[in-house]
The first five atom37 places (N, CA, C, CB, O) and aatype in JSON, in Angstrom:
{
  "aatype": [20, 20, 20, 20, 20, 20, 20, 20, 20, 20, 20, 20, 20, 20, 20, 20, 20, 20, 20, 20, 20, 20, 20, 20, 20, 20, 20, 20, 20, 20, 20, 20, 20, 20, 20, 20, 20, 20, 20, 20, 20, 20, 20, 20, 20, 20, 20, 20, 20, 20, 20, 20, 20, 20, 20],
  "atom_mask": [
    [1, 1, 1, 1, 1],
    [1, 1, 1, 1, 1],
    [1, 1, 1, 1, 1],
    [1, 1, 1, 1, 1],
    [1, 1, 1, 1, 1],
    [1, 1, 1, 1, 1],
    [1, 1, 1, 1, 1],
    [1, 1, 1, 1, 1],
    [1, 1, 1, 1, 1],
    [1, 1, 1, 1, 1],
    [1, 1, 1, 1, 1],
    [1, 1, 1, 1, 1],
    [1, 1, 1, 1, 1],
    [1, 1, 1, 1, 1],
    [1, 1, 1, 1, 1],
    [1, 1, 1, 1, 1],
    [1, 1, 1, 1, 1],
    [1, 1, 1, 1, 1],
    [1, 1, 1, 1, 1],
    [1, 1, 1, 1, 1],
    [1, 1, 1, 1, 1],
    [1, 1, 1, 1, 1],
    [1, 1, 1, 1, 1],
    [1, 1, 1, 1, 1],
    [1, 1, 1, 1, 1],
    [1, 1, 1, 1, 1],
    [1, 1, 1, 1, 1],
    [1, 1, 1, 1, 1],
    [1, 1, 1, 1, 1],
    [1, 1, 1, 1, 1],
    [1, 1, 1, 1, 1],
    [1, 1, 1, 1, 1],
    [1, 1, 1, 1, 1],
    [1, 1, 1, 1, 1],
    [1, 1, 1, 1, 1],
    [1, 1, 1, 1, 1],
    [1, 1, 1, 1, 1],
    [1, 1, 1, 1, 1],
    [1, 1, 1, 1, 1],
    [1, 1, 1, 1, 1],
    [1, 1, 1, 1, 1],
    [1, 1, 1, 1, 1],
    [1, 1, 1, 1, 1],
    [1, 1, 1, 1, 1],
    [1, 1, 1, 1, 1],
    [1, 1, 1, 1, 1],
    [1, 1, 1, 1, 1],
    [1, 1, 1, 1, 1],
    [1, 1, 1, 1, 1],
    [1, 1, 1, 1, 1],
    [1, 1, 1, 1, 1],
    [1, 1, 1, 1, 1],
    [1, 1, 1, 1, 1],
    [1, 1, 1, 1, 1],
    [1, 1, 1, 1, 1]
  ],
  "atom_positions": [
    [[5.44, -9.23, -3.64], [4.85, -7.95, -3.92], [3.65, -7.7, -3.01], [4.46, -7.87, -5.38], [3.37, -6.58, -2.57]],
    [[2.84, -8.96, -2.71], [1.79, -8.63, -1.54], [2.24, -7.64, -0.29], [1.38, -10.05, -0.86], [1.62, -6.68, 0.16]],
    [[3.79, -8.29, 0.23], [4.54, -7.86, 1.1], [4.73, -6.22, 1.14], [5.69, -8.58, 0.89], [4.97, -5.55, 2.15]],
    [[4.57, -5.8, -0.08], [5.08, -4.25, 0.0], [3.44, -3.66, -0.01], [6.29, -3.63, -1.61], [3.08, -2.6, 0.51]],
    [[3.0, -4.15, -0.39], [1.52, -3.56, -0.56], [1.09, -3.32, 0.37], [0.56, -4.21, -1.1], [0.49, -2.25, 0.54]],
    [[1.25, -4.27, 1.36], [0.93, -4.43, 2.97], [1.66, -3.51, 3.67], [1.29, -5.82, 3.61], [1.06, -2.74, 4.43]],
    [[3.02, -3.46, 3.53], [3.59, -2.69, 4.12], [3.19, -0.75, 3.55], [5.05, -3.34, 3.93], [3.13, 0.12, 4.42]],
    [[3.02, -0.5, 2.36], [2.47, 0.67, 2.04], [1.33, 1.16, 3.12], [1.95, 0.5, 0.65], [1.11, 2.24, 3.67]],
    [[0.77, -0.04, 3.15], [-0.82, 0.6, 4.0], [-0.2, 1.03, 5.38], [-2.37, -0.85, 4.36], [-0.28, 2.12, 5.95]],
    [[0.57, -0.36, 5.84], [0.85, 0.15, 7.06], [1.71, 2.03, 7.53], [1.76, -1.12, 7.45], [1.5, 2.84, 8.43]],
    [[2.69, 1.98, 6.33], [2.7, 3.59, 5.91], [2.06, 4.48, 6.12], [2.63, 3.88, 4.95], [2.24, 5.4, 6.92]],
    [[0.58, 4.13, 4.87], [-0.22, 5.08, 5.14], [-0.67, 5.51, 6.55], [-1.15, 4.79, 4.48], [-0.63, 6.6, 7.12]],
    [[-1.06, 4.37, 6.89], [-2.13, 4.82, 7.92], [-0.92, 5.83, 9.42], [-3.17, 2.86, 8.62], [-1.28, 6.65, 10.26]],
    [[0.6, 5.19, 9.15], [1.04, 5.85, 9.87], [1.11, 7.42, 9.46], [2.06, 5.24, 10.14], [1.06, 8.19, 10.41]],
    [[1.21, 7.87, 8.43], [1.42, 9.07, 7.34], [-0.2, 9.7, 8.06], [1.5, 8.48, 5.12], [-0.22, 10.82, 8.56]],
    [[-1.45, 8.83, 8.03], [-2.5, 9.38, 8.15], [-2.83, 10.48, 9.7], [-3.34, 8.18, 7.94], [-3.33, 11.57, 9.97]],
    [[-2.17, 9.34, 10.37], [-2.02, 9.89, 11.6], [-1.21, 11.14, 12.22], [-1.69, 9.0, 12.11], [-1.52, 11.94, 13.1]],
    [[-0.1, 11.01, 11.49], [0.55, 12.2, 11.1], [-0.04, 13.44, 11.32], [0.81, 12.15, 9.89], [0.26, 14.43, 11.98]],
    [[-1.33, 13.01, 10.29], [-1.37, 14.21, 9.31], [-2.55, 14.84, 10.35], [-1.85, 13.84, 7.39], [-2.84, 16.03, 10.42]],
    [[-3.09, 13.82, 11.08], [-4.66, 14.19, 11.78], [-3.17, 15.37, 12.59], [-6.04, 12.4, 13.14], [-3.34, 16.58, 12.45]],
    [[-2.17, 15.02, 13.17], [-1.95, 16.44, 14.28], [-0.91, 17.36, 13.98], [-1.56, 16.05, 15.8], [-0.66, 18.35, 14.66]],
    [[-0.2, 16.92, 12.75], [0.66, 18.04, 11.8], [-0.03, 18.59, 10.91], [1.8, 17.55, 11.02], [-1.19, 18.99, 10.96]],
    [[0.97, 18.63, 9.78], [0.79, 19.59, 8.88], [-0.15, 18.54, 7.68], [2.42, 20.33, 8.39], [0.2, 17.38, 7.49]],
    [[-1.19, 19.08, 7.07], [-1.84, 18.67, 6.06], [-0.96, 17.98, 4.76], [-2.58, 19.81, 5.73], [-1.56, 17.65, 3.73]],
    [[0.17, 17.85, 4.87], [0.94, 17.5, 3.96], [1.23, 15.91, 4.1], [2.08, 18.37, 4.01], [1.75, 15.11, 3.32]],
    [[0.72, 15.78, 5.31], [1.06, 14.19, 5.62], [-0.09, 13.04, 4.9], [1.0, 13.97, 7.49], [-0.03, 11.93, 4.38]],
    [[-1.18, 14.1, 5.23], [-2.48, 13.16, 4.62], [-2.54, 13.48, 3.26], [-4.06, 13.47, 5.28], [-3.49, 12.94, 2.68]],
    [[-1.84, 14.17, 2.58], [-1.95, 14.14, 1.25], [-0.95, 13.26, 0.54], [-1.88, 15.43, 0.82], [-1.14, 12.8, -0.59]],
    [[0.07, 13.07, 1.24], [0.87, 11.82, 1.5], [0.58, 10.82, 1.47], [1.32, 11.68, 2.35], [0.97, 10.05, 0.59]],
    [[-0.43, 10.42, 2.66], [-0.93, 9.14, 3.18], [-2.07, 8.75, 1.6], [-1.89, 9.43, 5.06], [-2.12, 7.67, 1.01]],
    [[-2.66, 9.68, 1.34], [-3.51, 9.48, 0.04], [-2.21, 8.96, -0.84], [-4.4, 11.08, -0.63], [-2.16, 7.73, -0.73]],
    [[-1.52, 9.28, -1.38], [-1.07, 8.91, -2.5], [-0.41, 7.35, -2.24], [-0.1, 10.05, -2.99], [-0.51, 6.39, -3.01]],
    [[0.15, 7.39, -1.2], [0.68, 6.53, -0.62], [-0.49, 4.8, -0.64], [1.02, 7.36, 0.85], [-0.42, 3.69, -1.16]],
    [[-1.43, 5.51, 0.25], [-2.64, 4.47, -0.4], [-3.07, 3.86, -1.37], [-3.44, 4.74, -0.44], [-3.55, 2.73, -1.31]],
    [[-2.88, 4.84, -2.81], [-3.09, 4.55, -4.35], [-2.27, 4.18, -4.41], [-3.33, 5.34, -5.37], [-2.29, 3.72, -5.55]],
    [[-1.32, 3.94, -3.99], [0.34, 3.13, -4.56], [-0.24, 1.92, -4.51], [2.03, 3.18, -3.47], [-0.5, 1.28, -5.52]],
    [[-0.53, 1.45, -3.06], [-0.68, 0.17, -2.63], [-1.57, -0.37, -3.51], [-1.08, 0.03, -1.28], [-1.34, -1.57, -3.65]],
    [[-2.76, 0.12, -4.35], [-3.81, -0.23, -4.32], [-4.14, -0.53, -6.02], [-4.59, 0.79, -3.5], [-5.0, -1.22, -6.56]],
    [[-3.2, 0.2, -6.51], [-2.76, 0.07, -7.72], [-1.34, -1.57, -7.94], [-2.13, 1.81, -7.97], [-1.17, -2.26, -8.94]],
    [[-0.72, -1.64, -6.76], [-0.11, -2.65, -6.86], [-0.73, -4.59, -6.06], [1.16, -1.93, -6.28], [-0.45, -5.72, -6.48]],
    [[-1.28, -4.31, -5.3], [-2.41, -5.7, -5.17], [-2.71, -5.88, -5.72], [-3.35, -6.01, -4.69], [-2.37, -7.07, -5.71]],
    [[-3.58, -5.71, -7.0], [-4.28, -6.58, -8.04], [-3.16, -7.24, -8.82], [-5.27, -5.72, -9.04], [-3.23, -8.35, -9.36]],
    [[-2.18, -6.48, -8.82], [-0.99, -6.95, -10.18], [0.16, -8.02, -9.21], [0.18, -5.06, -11.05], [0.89, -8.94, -9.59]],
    [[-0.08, -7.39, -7.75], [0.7, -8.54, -7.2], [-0.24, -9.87, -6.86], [1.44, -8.02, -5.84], [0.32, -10.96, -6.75]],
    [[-1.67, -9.77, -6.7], [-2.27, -11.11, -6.89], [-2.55, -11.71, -8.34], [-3.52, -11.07, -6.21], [-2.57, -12.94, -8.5]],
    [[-2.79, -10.75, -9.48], [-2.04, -11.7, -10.18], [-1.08, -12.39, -10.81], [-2.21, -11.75, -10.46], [-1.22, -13.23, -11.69]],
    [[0.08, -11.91, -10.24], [1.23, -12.47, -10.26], [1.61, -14.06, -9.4], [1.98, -11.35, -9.79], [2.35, -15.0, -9.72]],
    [[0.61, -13.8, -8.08], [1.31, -14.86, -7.46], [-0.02, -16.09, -7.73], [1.82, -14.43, -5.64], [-0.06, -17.13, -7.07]],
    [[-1.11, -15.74, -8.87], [-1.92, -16.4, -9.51], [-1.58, -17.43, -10.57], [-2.59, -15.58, -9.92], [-2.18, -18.45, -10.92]],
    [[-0.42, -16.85, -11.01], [-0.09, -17.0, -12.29], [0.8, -18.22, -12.41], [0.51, -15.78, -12.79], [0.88, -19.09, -13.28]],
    [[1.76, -17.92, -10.72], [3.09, -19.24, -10.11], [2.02, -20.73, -10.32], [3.72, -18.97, -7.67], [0.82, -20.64, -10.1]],
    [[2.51, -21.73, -10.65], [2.05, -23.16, -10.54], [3.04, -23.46, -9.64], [1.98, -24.12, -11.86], [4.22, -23.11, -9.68]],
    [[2.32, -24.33, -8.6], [2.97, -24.68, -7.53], [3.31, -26.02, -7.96], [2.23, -24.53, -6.26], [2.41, -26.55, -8.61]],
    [[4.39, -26.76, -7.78], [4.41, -27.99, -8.06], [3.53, -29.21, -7.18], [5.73, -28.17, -8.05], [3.37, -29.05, -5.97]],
    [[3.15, -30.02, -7.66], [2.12, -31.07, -7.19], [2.76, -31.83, -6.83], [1.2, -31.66, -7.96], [2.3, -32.86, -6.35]]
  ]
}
């Protein structure tokens, strides 16, 4: 789940860029798109908190 989180941002920021020379619809995009990610890191670190690794 880190994996997608990471990959969201990388999204965004492409969405962001977008948006700096299109249509304003991209960065409102790239915003939500951001809160996705950002809402899912905490729950994917503690998820992979939670794994016991074997010793």
């Amino acid at each position: 789940m880190l994996m997608i989180s990471g990959a969201l941002v990388v999204i965004a920021a492409v969405l962001a860029v977008l948006g700096l020379f299109g249509a304003a619809t991209w960065s409102y995009t790239s915003l939500i798109v951001v809160c996705l990610a950002a809402v899912l890191l905490p729950v994917a670190a503690v998820r992979r908190a939670g794994k016991k690794t074997p010793a």
